[in-house]
C-alpha positions, 0 to 999 in steps of 0.5 A, spaced: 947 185 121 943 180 119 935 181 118 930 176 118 926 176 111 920 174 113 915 176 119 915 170 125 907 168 125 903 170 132 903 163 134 911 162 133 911 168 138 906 166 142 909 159 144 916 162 145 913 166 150 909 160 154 915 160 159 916 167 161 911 168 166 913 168 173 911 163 178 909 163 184 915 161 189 914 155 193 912 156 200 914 151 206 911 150 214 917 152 219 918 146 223 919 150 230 914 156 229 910 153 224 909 160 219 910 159 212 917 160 209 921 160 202 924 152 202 932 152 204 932 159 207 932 161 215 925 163 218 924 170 219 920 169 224 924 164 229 931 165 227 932 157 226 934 153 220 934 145 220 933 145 228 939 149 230 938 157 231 943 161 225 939 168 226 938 172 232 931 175 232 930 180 236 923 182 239 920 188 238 
């Protein structure tokens, strides 16, 4: 198994972990109910993606 022959410098290190930190996700606004949601994904809130209802959301 090969080794490296010499030591990567701090700022070899450093630039390759530039893009590893997390990011927070994108939050869109509901249509219906207005709440923030995940883009693409069906409100929790309401049950409804683009217009028509595809979860049924019981109340509590």
């Amino acid at each position: 198994m090969p080794n490296p022959k010499r030591r990567h410098s701090k700022r070899r290190t450093s630039t390759r972990r530039a893009h590893d930190g997390l990011n927070i996700p994108q939050m869109a606004e509901c249509p219906n109910c207005h709440q923030k949601i995940r883009a693409h994904r069906a409100c929790p809130n309401c049950g409804k993606y683009k217009g028509r209802e595809v979860i049924e959301v019981v109340e509590a």
